[in-house]
DRENDO-1510 file (C-alpha; in Angstrom, 1 decimal, always signed):
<recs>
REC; n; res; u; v; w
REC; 1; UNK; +130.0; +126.1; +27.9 .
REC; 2; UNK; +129.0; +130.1; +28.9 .
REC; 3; UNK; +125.7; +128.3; +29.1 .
REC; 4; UNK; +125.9; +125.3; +31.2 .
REC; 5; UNK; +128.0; +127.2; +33.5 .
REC; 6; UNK; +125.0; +129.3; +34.0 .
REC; 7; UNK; +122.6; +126.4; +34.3 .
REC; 8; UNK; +124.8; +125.2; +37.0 .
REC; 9; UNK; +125.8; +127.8; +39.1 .
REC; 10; UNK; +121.9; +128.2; +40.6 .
REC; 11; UNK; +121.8; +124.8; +41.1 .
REC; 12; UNK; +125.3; +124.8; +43.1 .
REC; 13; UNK; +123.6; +127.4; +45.3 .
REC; 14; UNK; +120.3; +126.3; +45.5 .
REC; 15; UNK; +122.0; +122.8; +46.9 .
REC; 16; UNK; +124.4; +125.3; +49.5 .
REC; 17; UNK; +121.9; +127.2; +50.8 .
REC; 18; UNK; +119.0; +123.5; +51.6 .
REC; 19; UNK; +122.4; +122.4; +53.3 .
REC; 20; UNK; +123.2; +125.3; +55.1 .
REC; 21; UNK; +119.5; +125.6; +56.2 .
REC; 22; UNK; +119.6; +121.7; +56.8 .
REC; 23; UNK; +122.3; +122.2; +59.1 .
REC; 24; UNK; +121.4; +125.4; +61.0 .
REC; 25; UNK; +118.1; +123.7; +61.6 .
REC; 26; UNK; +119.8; +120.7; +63.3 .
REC; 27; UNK; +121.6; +122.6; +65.1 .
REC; 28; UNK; +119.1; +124.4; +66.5 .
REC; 29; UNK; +117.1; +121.5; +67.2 .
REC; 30; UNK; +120.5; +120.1; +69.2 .
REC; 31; UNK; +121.0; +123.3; +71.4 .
REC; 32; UNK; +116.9; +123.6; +72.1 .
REC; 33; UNK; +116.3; +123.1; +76.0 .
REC; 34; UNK; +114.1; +119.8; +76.7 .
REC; 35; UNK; +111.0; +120.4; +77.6 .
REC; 36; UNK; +109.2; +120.4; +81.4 .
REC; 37; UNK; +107.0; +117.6; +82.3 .
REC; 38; UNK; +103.2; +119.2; +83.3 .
REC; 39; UNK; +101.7; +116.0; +84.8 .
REC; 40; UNK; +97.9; +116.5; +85.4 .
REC; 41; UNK; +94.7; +114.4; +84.9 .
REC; 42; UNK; +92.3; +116.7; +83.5 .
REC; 43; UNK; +92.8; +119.7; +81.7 .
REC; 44; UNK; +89.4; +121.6; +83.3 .
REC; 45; UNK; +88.0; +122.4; +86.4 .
REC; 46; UNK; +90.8; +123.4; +88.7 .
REC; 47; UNK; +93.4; +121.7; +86.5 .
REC; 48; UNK; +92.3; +124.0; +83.9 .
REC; 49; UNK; +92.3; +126.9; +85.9 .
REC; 50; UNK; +96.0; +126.1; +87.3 .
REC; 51; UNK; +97.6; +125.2; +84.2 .
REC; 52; UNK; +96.6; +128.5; +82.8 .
REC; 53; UNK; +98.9; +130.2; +85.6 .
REC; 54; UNK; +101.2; +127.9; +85.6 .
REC; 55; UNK; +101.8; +128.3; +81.6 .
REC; 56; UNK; +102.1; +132.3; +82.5 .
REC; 57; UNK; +104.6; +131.5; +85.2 .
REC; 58; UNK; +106.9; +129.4; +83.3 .
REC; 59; UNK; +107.0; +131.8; +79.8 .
REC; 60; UNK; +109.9; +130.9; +77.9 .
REC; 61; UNK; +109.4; +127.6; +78.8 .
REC; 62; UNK; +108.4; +124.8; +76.9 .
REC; 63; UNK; +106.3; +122.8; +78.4 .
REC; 64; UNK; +104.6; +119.3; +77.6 .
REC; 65; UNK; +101.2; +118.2; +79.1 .
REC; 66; UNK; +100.8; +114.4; +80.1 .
REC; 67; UNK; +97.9; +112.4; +81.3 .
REC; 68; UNK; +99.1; +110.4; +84.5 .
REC; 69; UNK; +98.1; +107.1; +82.6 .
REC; 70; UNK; +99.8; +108.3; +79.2 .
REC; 71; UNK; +103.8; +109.5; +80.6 .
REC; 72; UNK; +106.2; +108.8; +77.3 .
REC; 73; UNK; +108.6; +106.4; +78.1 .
REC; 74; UNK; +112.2; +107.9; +78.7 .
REC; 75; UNK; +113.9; +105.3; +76.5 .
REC; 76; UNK; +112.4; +106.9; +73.5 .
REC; 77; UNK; +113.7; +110.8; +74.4 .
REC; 78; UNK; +115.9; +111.8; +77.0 .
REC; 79; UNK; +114.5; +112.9; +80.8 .
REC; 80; UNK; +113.2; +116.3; +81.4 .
REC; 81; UNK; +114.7; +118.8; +83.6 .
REC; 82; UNK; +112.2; +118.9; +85.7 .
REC; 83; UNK; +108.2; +117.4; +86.5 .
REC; 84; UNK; +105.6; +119.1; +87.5 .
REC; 85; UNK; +102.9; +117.1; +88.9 .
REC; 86; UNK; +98.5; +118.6; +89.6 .
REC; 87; UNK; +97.0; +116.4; +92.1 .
REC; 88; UNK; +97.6; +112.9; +93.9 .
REC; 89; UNK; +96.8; +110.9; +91.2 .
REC; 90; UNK; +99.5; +113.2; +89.3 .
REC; 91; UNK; +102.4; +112.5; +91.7 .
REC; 92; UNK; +101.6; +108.6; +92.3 .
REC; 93; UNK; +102.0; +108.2; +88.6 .
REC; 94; UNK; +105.2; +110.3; +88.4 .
REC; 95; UNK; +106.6; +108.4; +91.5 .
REC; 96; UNK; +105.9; +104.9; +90.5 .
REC; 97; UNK; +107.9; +105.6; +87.1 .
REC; 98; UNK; +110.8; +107.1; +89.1 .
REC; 99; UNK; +110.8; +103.8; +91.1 .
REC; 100; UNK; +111.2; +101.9; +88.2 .
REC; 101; UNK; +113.8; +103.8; +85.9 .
REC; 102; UNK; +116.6; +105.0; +87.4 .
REC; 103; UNK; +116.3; +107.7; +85.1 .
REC; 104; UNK; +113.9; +109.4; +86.2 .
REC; 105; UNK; +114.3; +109.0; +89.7 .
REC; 106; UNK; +117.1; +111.5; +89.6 .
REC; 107; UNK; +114.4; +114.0; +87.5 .
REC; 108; UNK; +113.4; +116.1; +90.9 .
REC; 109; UNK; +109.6; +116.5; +90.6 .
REC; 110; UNK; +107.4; +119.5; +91.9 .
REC; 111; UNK; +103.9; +118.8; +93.4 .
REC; 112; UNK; +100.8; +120.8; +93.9 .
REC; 113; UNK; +97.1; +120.6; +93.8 .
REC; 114; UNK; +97.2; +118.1; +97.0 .
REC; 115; UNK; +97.0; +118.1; +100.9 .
REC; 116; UNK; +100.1; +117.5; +103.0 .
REC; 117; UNK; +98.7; +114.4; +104.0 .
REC; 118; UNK; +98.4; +112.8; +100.2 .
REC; 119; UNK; +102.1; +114.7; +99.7 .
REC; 120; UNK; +103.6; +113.4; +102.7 .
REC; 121; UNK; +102.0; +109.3; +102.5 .
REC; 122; UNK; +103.5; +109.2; +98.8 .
REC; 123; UNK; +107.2; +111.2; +99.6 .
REC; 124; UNK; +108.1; +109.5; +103.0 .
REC; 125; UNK; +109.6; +106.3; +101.1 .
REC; 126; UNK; +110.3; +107.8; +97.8 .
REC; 127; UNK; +114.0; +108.3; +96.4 .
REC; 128; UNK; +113.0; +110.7; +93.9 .
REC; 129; UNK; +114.0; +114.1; +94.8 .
REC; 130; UNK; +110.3; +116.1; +95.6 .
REC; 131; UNK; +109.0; +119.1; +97.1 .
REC; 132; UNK; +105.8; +121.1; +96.3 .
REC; 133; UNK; +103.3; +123.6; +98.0 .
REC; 134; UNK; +100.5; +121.4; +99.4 .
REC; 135; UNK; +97.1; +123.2; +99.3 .
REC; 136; UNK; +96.7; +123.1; +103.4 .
REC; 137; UNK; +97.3; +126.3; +105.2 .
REC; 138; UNK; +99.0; +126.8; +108.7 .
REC; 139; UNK; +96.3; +125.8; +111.5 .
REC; 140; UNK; +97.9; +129.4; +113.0 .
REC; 141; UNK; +96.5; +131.4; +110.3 .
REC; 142; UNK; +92.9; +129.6; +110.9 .
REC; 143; UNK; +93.1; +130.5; +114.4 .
REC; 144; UNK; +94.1; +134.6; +113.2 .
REC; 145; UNK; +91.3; +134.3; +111.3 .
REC; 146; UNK; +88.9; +133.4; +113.9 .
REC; 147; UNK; +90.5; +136.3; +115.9 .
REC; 148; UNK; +89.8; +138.6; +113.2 .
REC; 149; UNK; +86.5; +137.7; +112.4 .
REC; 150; UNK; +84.7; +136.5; +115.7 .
REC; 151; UNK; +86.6; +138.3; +118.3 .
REC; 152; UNK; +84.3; +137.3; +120.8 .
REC; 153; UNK; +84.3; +133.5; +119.9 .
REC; 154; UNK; +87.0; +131.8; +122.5 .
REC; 155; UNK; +86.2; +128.1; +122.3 .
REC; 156; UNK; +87.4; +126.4; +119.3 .
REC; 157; UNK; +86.0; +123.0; +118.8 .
REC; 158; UNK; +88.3; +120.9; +116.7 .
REC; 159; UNK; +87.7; +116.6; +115.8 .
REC; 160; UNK; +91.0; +115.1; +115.1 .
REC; 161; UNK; +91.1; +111.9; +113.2 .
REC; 162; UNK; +94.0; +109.8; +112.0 .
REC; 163; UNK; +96.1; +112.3; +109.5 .
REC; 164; UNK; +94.8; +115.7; +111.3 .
REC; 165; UNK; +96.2; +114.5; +115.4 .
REC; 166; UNK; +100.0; +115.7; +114.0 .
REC; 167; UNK; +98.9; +118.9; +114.3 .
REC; 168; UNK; +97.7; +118.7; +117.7 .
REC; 169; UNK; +100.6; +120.1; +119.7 .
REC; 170; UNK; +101.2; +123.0; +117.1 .
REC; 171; UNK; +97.0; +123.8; +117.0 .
REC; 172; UNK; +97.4; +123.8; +121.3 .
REC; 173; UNK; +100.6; +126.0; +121.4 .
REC; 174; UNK; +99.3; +128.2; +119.1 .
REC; 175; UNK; +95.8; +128.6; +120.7 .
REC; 176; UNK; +97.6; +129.5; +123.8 .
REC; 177; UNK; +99.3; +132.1; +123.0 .
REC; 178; UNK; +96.1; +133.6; +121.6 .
REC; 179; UNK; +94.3; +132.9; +124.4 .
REC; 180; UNK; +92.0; +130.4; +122.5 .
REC; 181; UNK; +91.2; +127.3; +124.0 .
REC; 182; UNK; +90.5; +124.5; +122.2 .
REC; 183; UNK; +87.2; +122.2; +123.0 .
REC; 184; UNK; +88.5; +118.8; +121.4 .
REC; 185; UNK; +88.1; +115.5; +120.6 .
REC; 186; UNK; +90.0; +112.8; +118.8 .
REC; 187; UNK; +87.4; +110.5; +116.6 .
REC; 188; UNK; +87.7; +106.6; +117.4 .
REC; 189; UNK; +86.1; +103.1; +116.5 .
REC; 190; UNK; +82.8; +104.7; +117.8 .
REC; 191; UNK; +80.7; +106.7; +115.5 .
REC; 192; UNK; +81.0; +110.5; +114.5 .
REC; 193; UNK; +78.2; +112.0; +115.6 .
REC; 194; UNK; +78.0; +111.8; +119.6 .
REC; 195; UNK; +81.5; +112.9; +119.3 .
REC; 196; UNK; +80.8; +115.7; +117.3 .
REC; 197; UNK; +78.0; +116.1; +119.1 .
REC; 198; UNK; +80.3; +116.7; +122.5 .
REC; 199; UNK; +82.8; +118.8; +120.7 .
REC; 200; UNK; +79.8; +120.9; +119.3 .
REC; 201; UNK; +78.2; +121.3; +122.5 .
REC; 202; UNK; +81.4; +122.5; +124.3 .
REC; 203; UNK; +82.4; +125.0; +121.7 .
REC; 204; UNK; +81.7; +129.0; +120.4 .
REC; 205; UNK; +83.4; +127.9; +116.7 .
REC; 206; UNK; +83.9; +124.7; +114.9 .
REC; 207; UNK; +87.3; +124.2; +112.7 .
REC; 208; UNK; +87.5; +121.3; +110.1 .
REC; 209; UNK; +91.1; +120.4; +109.3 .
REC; 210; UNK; +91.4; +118.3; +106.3 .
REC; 211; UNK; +91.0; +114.4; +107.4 .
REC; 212; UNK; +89.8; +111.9; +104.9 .
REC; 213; UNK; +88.7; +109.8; +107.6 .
REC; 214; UNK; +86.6; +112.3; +109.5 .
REC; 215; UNK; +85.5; +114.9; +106.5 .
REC; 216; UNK; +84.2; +112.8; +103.2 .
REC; 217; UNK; +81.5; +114.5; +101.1 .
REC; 218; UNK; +78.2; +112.9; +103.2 .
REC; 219; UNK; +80.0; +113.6; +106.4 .
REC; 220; UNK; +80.7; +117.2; +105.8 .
REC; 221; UNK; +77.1; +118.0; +105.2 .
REC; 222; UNK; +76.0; +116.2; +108.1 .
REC; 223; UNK; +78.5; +117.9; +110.0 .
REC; 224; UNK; +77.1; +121.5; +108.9 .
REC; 225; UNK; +73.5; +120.4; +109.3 .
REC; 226; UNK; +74.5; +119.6; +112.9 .
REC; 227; UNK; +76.6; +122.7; +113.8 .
REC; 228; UNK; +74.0; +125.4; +112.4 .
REC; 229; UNK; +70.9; +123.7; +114.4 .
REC; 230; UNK; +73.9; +124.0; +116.9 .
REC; 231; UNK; +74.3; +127.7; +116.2 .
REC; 232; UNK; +78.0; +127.4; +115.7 .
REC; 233; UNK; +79.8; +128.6; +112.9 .
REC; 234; UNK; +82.2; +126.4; +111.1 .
REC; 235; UNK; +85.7; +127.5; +109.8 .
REC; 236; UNK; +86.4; +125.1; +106.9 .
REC; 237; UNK; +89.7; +124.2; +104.3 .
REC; 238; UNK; +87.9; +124.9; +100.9 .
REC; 239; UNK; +85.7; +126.9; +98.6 .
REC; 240; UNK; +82.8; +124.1; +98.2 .
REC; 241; UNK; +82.8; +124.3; +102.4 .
REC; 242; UNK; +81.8; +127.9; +102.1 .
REC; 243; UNK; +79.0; +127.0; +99.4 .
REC; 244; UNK; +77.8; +123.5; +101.5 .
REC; 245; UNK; +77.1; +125.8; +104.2 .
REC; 246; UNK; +80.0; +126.8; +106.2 .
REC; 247; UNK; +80.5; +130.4; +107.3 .
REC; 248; UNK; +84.0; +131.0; +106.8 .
REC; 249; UNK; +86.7; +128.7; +105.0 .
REC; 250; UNK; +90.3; +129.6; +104.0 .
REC; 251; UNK; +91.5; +128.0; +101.1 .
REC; 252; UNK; +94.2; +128.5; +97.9 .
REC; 253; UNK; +92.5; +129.2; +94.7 .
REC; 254; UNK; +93.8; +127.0; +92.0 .
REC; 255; UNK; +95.1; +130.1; +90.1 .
REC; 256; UNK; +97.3; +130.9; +93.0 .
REC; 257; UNK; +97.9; +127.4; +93.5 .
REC; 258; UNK; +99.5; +127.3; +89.9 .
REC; 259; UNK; +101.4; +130.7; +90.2 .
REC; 260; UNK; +103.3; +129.0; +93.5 .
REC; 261; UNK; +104.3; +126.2; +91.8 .
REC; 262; UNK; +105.4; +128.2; +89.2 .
REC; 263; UNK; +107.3; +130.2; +91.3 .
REC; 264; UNK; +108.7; +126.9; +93.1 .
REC; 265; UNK; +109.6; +125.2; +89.5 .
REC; 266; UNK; +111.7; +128.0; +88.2 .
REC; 267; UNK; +113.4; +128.2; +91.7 .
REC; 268; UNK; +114.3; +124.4; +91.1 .
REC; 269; UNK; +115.6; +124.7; +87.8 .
REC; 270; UNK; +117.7; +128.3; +88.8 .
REC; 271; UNK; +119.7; +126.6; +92.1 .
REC; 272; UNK; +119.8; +123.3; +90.9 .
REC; 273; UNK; +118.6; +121.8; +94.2 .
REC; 274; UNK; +115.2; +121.0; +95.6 .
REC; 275; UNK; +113.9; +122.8; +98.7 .
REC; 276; UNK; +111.4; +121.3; +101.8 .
REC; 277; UNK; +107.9; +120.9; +100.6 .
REC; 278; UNK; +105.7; +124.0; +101.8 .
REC; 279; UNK; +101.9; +125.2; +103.0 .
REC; 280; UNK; +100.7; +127.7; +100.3 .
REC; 281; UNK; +101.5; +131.3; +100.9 .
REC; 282; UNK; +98.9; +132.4; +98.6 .
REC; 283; UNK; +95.1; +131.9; +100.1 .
REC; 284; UNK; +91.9; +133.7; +100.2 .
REC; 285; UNK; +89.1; +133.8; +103.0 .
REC; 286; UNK; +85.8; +132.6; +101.6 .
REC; 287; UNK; +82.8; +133.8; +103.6 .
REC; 288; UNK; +78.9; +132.7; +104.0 .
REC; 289; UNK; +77.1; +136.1; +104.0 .
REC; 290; UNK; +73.5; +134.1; +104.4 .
REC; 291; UNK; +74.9; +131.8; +107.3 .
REC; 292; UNK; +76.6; +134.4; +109.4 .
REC; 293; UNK; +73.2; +136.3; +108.9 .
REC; 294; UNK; +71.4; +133.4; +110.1 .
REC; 295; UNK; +73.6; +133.0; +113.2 .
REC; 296; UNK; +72.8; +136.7; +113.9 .
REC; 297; UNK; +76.5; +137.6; +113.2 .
REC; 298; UNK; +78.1; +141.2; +111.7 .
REC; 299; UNK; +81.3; +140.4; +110.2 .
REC; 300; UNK; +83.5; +142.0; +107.9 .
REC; 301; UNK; +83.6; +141.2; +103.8 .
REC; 302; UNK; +85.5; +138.4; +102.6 .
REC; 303; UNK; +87.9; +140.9; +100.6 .
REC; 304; UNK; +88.3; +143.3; +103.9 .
REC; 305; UNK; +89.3; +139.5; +106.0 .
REC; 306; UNK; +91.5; +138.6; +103.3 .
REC; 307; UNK; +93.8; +141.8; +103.4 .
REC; 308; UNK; +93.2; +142.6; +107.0 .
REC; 309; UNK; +95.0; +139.1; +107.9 .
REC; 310; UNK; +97.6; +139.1; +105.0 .
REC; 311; UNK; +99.0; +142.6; +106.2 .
REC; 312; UNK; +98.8; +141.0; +109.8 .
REC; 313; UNK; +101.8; +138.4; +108.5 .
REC; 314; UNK; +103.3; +141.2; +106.2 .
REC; 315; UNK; +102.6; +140.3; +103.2 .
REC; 316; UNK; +101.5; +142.9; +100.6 .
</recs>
């Protein structure tokens, strides 16, 4: 008996302490937070470089990457506190599932990596609850800039198309009060050129405002080929601006577009509500050393624009 008691009694425990383990480990598994959605369609490029701040801004976080095409259906797992979506592709994908699961249509959903116009076209009839940072930044900073850089430079030649006119009475406000004036022109059935020909002709400095239907990839080159036999510098929206050929742009970097919407998803999850959608308030002024050279303009480096105007709007 002395024997098989001791043969036993390990046995007992060794049984205890699987259960006790067994159990603990449920438990955990129970109290764990769900994961975040990261909704993005590539995992390079500017995804890749956005993710990366993005997984630094949400440490102790889990989060779980997703294709657009490739979301896990909600049936299987329960919802996720919150979505975050890179890009339009991104939030259609994320929007059409909302629309058809009730589900996730109260999951509220954080956008970035997209223009306000893609942001706004895909939210206006939505019920999901969304908001974002949307990549374009205020048409008043552009005009600081042009201040700042080409003091002398009063004529501001602008081409509105279909999604860029709703900024017209904010861009002709805010050129008055800087004394700016603004030589424009809204782009019609007729084609681009003469008109940007006009505008072109009648102005010291050319700003592009993001406008599918006026600025595609062939048009933008042609644009710049037009305004530098022109002699007039262009102010674009983005970093491949400044290398096609434009003098100055102002653009978010995809890093800083990831720590924003950071920022913005741990706001969501911390009040428990979902703010207004937002222009970036992290940018950076790309400049065209060889172009402004060209044009037989001195101006400041791009690092000397960048925290001259940022210190003009107080920021740090």
């Amino acid at each position: 008996m002395p024997k098989q008691a001791t043969l036993l009694t390990p046995r007992r425990t060794l049984l205890g302490a699987g259960l006790s383990a067994w159990l603990a480990a449920g438990a955990w598994a129970q109290s764990a937070p769900p994961s975040l959605w990261l909704v993005a369609p590539d995992q390079a490029g500017a995804y890749g470089e956005a993710l990366a701040a993005l997984r630094e801004g949400l440490v102790g976080k889990t989060v779980r990457v997703f294709n657009p095409s490739q979301l896990p259906a909600t049936s299987a797992e329960s919802p996720p506190p919150l979505v975050i979506t890179l890009g339009s592709a991104a939030l259609a994908s994320v929007l059409s599932r909302a629309a058809a699961e009730p589900t996730m249509a109260r999951v509220p959903v954080v956008a970035g990596l997209l223009p306000r116009a893609s942001y706004e076209a895909q939210t206006q009839r939505t019920a999901a609850q969304v908001t974002g940072v949307w990549l374009d930044p205020s048409v008043e900073r552009h005009l600081d800039l042009i201040r700042l850089a080409l003091p002398t430079h009063k004529r501001v030649g602008v081409l509105w198309g279909p999604s860029s006119r709703r900024w017209r009475p904010q861009l002709q406000r805010a050129a008055a009060e800087r004394g700016l004036v603004l030589a424009e022109a809204e782009l019609t059935d007729t084609e681009l050129f003469p008109t940007l020909s006009q505008v072109l002709g009648d102005a010291d400095v050319f700003l592009a405002l993001p406008d599918n239907a006026v600025f595609t990839p062939t048009s933008l080159n042609n644009m710049l080929i037009a305004a530098y036999r022109q002699r007039v510098p262009v102010l674009g929206y983005a970093a491949t601006h400044v290398r096609a050929g434009a003098m100055l742009a102002l653009h978010t970097e995809p890093q800083q577009a990831g720590r924003e919407i950071a920022q913005l998803a741990r706001r969501v999850l911390t009040e428990r509500r979902v703010p207004a959608a937002s222009p970036s308030r992290l940018w950076t002024v790309g400049l065209n050393d060889q172009v402004a050279r060209s044009l037989g303009l001195v101006l400041p480096d791009a690092g000397s624009l960048t925290q001259t105007l940022q210190r003009s709007e107080g920021k740090p």
